[in-house]
TIKOLVEX-743916 format. One record per residue (C-alpha): residue number from 1; chain; y, z, x. Coordinates in steps of 0.5 Angstrom, whole numbers, always signed. Layout:
! residues N
(r NUM; "A"; (Y; Z; X))
...
This chain:
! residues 479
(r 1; "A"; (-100; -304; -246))
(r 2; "A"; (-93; -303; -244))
(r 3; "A"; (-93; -296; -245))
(r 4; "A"; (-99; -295; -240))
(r 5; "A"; (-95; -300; -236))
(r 6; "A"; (-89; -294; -236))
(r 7; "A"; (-95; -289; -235))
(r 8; "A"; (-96; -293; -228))
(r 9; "A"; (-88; -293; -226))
(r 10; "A"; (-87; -286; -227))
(r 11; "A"; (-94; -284; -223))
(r 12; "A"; (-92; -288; -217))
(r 13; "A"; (-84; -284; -217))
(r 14; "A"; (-88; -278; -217))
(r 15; "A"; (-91; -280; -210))
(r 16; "A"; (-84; -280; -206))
(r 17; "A"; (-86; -274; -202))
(r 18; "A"; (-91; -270; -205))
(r 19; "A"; (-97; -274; -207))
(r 20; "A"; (-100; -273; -199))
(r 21; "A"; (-99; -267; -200))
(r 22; "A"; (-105; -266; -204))
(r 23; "A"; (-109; -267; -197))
(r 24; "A"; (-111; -261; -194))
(r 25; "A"; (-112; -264; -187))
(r 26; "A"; (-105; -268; -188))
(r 27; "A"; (-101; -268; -182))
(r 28; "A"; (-93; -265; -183))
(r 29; "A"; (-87; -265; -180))
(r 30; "A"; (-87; -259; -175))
(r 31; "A"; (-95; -262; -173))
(r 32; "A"; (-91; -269; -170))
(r 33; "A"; (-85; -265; -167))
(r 34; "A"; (-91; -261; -163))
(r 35; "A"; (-93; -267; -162))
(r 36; "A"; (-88; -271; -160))
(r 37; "A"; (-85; -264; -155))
(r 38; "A"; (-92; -265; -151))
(r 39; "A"; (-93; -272; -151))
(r 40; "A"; (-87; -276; -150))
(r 41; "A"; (-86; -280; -144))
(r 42; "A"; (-78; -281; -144))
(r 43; "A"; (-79; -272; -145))
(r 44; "A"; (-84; -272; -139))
(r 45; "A"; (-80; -276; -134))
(r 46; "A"; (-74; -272; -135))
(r 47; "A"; (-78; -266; -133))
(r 48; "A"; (-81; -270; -127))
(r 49; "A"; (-73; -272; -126))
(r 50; "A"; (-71; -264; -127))
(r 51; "A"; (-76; -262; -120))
(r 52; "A"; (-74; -268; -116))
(r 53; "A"; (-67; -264; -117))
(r 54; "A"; (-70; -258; -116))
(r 55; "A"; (-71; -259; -109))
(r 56; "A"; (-64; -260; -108))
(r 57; "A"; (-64; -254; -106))
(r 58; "A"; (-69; -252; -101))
(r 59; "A"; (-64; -258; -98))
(r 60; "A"; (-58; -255; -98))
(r 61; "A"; (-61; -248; -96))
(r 62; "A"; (-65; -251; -90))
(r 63; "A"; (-58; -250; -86))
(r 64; "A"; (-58; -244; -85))
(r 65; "A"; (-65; -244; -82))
(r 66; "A"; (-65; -246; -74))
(r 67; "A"; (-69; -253; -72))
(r 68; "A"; (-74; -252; -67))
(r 69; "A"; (-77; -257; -63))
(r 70; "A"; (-83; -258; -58))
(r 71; "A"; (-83; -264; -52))
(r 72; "A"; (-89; -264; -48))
(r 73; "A"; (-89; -270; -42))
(r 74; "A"; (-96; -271; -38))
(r 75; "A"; (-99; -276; -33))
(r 76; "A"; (-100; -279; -27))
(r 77; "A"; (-96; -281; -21))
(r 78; "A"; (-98; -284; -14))
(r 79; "A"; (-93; -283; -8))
(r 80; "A"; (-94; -288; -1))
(r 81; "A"; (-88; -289; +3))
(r 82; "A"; (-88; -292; +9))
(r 83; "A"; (-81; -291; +14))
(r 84; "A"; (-78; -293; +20))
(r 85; "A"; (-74; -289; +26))
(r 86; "A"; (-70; -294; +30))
(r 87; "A"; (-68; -292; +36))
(r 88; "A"; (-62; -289; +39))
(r 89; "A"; (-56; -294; +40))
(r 90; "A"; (-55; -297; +46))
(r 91; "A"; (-49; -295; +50))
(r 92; "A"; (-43; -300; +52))
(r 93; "A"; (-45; -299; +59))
(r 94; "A"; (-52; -296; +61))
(r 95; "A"; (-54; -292; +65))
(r 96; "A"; (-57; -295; +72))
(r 97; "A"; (-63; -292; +71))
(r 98; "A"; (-64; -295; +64))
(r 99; "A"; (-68; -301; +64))
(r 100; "A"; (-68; -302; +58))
(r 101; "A"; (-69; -299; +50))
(r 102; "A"; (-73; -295; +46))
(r 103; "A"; (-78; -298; +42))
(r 104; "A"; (-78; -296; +34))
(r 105; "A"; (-83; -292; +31))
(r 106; "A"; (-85; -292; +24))
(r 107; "A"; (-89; -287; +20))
(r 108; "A"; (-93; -288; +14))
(r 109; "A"; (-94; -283; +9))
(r 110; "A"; (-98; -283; +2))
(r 111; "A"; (-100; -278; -4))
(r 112; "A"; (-102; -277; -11))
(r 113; "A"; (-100; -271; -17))
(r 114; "A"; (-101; -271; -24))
(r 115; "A"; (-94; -268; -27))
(r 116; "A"; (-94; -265; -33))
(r 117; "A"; (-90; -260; -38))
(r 118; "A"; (-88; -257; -44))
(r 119; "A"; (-82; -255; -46))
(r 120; "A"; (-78; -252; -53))
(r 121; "A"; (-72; -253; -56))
(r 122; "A"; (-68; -248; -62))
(r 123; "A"; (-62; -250; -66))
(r 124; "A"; (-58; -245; -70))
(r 125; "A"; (-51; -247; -74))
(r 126; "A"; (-47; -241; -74))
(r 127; "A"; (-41; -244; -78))
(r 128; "A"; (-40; -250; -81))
(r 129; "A"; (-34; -249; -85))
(r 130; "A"; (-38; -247; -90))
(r 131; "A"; (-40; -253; -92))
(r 132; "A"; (-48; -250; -92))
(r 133; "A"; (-46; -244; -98))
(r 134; "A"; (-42; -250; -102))
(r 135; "A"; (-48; -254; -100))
(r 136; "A"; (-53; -250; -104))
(r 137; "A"; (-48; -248; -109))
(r 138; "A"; (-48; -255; -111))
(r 139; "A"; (-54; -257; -111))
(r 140; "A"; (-55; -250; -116))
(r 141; "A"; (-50; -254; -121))
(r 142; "A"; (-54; -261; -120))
(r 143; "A"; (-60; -256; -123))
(r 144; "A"; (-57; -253; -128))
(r 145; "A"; (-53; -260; -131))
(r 146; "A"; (-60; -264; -130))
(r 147; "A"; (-64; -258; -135))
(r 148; "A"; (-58; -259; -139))
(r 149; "A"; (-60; -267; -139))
(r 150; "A"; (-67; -265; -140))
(r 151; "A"; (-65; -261; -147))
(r 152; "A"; (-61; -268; -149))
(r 153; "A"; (-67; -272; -148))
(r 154; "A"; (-71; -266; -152))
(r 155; "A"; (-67; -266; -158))
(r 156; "A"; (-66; -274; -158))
(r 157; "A"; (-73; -275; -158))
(r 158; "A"; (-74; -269; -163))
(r 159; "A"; (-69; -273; -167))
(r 160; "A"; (-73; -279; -166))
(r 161; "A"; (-80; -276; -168))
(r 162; "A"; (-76; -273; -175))
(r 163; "A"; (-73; -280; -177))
(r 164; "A"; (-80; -284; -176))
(r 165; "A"; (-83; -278; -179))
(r 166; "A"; (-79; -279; -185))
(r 167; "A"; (-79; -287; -184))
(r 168; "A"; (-87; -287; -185))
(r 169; "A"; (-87; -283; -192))
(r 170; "A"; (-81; -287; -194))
(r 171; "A"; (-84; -294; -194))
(r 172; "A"; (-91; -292; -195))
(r 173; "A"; (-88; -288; -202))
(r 174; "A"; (-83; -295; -203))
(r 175; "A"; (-89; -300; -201))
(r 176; "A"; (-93; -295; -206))
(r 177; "A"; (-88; -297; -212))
(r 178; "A"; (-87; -305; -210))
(r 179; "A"; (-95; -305; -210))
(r 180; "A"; (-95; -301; -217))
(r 181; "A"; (-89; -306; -220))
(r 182; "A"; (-93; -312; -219))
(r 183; "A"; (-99; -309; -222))
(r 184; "A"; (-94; -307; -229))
(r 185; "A"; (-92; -315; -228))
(r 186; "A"; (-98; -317; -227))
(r 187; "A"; (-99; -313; -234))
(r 188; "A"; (-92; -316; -237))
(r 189; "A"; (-94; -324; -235))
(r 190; "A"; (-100; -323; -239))
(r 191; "A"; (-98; -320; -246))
(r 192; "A"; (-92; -324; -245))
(r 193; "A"; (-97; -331; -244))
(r 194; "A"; (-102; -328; -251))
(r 195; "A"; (-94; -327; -255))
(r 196; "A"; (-93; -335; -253))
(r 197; "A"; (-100; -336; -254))
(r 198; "A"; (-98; -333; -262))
(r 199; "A"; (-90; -337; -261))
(r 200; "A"; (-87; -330; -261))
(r 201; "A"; (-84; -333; -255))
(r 202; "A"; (-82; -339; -251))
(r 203; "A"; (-84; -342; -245))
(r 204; "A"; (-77; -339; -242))
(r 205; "A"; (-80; -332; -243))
(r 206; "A"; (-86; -334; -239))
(r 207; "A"; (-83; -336; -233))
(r 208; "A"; (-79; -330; -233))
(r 209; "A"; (-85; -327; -232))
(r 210; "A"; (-87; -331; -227))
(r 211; "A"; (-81; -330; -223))
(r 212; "A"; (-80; -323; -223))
(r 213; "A"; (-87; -322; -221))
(r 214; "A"; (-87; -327; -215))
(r 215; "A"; (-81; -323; -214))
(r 216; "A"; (-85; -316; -214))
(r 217; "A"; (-90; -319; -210))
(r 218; "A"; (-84; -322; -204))
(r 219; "A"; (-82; -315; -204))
(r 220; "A"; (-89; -311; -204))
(r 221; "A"; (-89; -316; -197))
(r 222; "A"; (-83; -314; -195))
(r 223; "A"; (-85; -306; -196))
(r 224; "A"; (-91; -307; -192))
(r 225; "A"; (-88; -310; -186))
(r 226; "A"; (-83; -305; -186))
(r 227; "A"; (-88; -299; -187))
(r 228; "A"; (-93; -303; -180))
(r 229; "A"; (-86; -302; -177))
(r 230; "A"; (-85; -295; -178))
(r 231; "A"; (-92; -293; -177))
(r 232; "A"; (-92; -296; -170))
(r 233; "A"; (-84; -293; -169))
(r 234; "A"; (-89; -287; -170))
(r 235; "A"; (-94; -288; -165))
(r 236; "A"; (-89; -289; -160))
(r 237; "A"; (-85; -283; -161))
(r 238; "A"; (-90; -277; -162))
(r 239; "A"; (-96; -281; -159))
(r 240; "A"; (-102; -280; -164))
(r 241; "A"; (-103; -285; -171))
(r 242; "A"; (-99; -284; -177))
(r 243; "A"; (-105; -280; -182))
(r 244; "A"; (-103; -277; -188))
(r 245; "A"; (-97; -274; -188))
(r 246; "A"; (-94; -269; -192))
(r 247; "A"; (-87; -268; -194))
(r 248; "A"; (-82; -265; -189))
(r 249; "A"; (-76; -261; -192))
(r 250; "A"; (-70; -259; -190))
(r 251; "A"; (-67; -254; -184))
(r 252; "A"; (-60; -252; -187))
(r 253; "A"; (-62; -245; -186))
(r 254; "A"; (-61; -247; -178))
(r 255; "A"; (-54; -250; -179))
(r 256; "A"; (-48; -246; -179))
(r 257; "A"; (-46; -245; -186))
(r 258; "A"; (-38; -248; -185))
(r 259; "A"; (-36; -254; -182))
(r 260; "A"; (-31; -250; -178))
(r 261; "A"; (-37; -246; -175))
(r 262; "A"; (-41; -253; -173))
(r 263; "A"; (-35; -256; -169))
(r 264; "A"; (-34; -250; -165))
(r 265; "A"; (-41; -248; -163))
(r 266; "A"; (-42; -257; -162))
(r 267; "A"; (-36; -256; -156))
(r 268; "A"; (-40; -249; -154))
(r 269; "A"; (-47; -250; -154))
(r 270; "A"; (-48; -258; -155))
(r 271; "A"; (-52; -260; -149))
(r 272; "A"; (-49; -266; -147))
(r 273; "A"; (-42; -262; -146))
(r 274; "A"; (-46; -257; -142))
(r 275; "A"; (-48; -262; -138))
(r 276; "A"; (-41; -265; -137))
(r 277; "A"; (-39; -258; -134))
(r 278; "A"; (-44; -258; -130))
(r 279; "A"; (-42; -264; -127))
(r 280; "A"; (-34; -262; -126))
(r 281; "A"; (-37; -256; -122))
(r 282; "A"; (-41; -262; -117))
(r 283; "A"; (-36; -266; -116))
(r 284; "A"; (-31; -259; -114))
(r 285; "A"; (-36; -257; -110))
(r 286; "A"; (-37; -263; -107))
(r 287; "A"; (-29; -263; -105))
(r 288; "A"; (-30; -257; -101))
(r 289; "A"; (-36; -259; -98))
(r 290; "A"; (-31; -265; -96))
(r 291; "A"; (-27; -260; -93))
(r 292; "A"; (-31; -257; -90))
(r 293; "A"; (-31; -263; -84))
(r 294; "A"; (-25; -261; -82))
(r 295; "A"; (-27; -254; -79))
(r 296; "A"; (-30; -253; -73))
(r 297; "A"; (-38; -253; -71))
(r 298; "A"; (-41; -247; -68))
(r 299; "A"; (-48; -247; -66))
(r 300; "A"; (-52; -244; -61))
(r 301; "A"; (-58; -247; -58))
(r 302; "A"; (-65; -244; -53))
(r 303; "A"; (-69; -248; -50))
(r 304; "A"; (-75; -246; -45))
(r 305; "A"; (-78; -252; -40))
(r 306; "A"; (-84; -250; -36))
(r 307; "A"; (-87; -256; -31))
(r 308; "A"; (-92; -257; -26))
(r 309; "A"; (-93; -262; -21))
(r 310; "A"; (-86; -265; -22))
(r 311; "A"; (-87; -268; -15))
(r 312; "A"; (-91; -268; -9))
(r 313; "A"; (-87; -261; -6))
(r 314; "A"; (-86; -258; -12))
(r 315; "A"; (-91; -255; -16))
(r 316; "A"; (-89; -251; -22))
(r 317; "A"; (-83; -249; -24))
(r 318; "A"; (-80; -246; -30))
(r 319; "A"; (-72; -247; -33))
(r 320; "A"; (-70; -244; -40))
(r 321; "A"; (-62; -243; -43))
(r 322; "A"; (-59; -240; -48))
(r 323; "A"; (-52; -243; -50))
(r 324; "A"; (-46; -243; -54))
(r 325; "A"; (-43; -249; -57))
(r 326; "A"; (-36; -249; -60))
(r 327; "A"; (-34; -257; -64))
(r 328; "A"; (-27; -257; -66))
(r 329; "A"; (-26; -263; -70))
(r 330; "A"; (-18; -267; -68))
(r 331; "A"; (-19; -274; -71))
(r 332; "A"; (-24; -278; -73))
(r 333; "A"; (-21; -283; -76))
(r 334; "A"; (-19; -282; -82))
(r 335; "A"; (-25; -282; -86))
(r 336; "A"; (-25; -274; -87))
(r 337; "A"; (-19; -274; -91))
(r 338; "A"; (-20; -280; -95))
(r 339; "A"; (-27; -277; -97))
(r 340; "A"; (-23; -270; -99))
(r 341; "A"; (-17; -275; -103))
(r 342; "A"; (-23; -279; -106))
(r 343; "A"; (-27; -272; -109))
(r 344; "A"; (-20; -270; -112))
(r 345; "A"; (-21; -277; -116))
(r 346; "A"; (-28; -276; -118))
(r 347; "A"; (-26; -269; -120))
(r 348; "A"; (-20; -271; -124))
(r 349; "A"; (-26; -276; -128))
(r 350; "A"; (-31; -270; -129))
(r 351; "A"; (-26; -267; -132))
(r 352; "A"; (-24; -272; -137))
(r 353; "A"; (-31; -275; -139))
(r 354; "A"; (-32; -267; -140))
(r 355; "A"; (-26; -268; -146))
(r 356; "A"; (-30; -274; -148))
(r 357; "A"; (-36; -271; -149))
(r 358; "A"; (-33; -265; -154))
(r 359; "A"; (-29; -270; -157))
(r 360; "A"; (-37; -274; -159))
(r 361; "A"; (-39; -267; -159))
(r 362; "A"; (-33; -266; -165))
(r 363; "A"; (-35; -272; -168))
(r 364; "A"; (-42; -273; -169))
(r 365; "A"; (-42; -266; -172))
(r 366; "A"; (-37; -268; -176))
(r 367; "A"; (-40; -275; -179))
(r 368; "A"; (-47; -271; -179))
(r 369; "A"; (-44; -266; -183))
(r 370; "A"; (-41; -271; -188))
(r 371; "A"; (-48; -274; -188))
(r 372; "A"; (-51; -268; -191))
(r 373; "A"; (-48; -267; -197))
(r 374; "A"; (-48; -274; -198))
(r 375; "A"; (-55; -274; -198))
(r 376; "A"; (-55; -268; -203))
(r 377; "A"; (-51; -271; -207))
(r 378; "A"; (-55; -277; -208))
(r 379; "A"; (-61; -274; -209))
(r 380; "A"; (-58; -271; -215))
(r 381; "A"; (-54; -278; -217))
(r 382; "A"; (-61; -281; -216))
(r 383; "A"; (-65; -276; -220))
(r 384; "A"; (-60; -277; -225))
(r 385; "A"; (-61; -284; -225))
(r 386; "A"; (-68; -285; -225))
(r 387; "A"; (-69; -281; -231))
(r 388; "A"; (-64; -285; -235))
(r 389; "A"; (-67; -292; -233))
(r 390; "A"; (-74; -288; -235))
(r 391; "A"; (-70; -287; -242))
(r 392; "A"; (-68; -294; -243))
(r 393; "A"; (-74; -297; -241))
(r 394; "A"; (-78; -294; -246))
(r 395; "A"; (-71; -297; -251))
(r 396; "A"; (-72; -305; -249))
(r 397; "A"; (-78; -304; -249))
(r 398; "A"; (-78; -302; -256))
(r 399; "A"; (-72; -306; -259))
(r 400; "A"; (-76; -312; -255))
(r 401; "A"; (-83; -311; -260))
(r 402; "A"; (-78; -311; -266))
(r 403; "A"; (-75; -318; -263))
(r 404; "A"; (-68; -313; -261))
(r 405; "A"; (-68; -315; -253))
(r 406; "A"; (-71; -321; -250))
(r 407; "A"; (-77; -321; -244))
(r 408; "A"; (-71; -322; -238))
(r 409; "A"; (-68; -315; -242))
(r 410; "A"; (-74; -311; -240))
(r 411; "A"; (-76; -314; -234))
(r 412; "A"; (-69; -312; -232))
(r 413; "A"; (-70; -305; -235))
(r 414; "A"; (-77; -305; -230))
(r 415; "A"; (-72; -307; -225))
(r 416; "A"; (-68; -303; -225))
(r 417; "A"; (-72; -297; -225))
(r 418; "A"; (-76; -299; -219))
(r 419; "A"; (-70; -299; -215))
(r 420; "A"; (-67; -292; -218))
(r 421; "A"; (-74; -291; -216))
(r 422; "A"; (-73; -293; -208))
(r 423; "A"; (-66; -290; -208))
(r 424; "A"; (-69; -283; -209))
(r 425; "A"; (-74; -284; -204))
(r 426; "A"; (-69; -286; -199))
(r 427; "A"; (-64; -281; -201))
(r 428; "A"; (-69; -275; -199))
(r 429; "A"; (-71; -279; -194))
(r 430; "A"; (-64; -278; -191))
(r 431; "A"; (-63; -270; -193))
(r 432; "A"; (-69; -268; -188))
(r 433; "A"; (-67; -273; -182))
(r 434; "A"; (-59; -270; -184))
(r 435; "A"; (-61; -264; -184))
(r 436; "A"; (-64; -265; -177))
(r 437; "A"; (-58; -270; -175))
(r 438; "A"; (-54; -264; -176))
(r 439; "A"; (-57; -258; -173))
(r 440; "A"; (-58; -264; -166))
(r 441; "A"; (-50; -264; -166))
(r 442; "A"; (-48; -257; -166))
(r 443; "A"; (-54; -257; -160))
(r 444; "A"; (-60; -253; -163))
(r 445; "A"; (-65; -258; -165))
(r 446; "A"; (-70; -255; -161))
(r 447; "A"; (-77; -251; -161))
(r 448; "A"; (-76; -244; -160))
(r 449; "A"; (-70; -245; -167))
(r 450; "A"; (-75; -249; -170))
(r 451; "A"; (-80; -243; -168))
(r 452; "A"; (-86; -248; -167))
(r 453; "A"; (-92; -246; -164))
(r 454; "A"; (-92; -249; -158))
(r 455; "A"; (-92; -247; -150))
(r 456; "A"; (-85; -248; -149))
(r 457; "A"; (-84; -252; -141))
(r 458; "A"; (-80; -247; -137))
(r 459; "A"; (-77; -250; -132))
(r 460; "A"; (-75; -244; -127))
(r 461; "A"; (-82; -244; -126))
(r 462; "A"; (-82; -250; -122))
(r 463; "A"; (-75; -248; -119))
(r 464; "A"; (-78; -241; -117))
(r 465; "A"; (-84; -243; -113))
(r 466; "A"; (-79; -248; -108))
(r 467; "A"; (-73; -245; -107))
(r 468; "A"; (-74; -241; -101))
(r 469; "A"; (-81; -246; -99))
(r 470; "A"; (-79; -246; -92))
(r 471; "A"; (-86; -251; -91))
(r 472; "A"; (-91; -255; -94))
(r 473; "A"; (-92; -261; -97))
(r 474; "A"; (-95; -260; -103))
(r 475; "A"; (-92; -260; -110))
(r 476; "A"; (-94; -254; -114))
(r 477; "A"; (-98; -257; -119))
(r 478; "A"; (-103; -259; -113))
(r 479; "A"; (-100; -266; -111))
């Protein structure tokens, strides 16, 4: 029975990554991140949020367009007057012939007409200190620093479905092996109580027993608990049901093969750092834009009314202008300077956040390496160790039938194989989740370098469609 026992373990350890293998449906690792690339929610809001400032640029465009706008008046209107004309004043001395003065006379008069008109008005800016050109141009930099965002959110959530991907066959594998241990313990308790049953061993020994199993037992409920949480990680990250999952590997092939060549293309291509340089753009321009208020306004206007009815004596009448208007701003205030010196500051921060992020950029490269090779070199460590706590298992357990070694030697022994067992199980675990950490630093954690076979989102489709709309209200996807 012990070597059976033995026989258990080793078939347990053999599960680590493989055993799901066997499943010819099981899903795999570039299923998930397909998955995940579709249907995560966190992705799909950020590109929402990329349209949304898509639309900064038809905005700013929109002053180099003229504004038009109708008025139309009509109604009724109702005239009745009624006047006096009085006589002409009496002289200081009349005349003799004057008996007395004229009476007044007064008059009535009373009317009705229907006014109405209609009349169209155009604005055109001709020059505005530029601040239309600096305008789009931001808005140009705002579009390009929030694809950037989108690709951080992208690989975050790549990253994210890597790891839970991973976590999901780590505890399954290691709630597996808790589960086949308590079976060989439940294996030991027994022959241990048949040797006290013979008086080959003690009570002490039976207790051993039972309390290596009830401490196998703990940790298989451990492990369970551990495995529900990864498998629900994995719902919420790539959308579907953890099913049978087969066994990730590895991306070093898409790493850079020196440390050097990681840092340096993490300061170039990491997204994050993109991003930051697009927003020292935004705040640059945004000082131009700021400046552009201290210049002078040209604008030109047209209008053209036409009426009728406008009163009672007046039956149409038709008046139309085109002029000219010249703004020279002298001083509002203040306000126009303090907004430049501001944007300047604003500029300065941009810059240093942008320092910032190529030190996080070094930095994580630099700890994502790190991390790799230490995870190959603890595969190997543990590989070693598991074989040697096999060998010594098989020992104690041959030295404890030839009372050599007590029941708590071989309980340790089973012990310690176990967690060899698990260590191996995490260390591959962590040298596919690095692999993927590392090629996320250095900005390449996406789906054309991990050649996945998915329609990619393409935000230039979206950002083509609108940037010279001039009307609608409607979105290209119909809403």
């Amino acid at each position: 029975m012990p070597i059976m026992g033995l026989t258990v373990i080793r078939a347990a350890g053999a599960i680590a990554f493989a055993v799901v293998t066997l499943e010819a449906h099981a899903d795999t690792l570039e299923t998930a991140l397909i998955q995940a690339y579709q249907n995560n929610p966190q992705i799909n809001a950020q590109r929402a949020l990329v349209r949304s400032t898509d639309e900064g640029v038809p905005q700013a465009l929109s002053g180099y367009r003229p504004r038009i706008s109708a008025t139309g008046t009509g109604g009724v209107q109702w005239l009745d007057t009624v006047s006096r004309t009085n006589p002409p004043t009496r002289p200081l001395k009349p005349p003799a012939t004057a008996s007395s003065s004229s009476p007044a006379t007064y008059s009535e008069s009373s009317g009705q007409n229907a006014p109405h008109s209609y009349g169209v008005t155009a604005t055109q800016t001709l020059f505005n200190g530029f601040q239309t050109a600096n305008r789009t141009r931001q808005a140009e930099s705002q579009v390009s620093a929030a694809r950037e965002t989108l690709r951080v959110i992208e690989q975050t959530v790549l990253l994210d479905a890597t790891t839970s991907y991973m976590n999901v066959l780590r505890d399954g594998a290691i709630f597996d092996l808790q589960k086949r241990n308590v079976e060989v313990l439940q294996e030991q308790l027994r022959q241990t109580k048949d040797r006290f049953n013979v008086g080959e061993v003690t009570r002490t020994d039976v207790a051993q027993s039972e309390a290596a199993l009830a401490s196998g037992q703990s940790l298989v409920l451990t492990a369970q608990a551990n495995f529900i949480t990864s498998k629900a990680a994995y719902r919420r990250v790539i959308g579907v049901e953890a099913g049978k999952l087969a066994s990730g590997t590895p991306v070093d092939r898409l790493s850079p093969r020196t440390l050097d060549l990681a840092v340096a293309q993490g300061q170039v291509e990491n997204p994050s750092v993109m991003a930051a340089q697009y927003g020292v753009d935004v705040a640059t321009l945004q000082v131009k834009v700021s400046e552009g208020a201290l210049y002078p306004t040209v604008t030109v206007t047209g209008s053209f009314t036409q009426s009728y009815e406008s009163s009672l004596s007046t039956l149409q009448s038709t008046t139309g202008s085109v002029l000219g208007q010249i703004t020279v701003p002298i001083y509002q205030g203040g306000s126009e300077f303090s907004t430049i010196r501001q944007g300047k500051e604003t500029v300065t921060q941009r810059r240093l956040e942008l320092a910032v992020n190529r030190d996080q950029a070094r930095a994580n490269v630099v700890q994502s390496w790190g991390q790799l090779e230490a995870a190959k070199g603890n595969i190997e460590a543990t590989t070693a160790q598991v074989k040697a706590n096999e060998i010594a298992l098989n020992g104690v357990r041959e030295e404890a039938r030839v009372g050599q070694r007590t029941t708590l030697d071989v309980l340790n022994a089973q012990q310690a194989l176990v967690n060899a067992r698990v260590a191996l199980v995490t260390a591959q675990r962590d040298r596919v989740v690095a692999s993927y950490t590392l090629l996320s630093a250095v900005g390449r954690l996406s789906i054309p370098v991990l050649g996945l076979n998915v329609p990619l989102y393409d935000p230039m489709i979206h950002y083509q469609q609108i940037r010279d709309a001039w009307i609608g209200v409607r979105t290209p996807d119909g809403k």
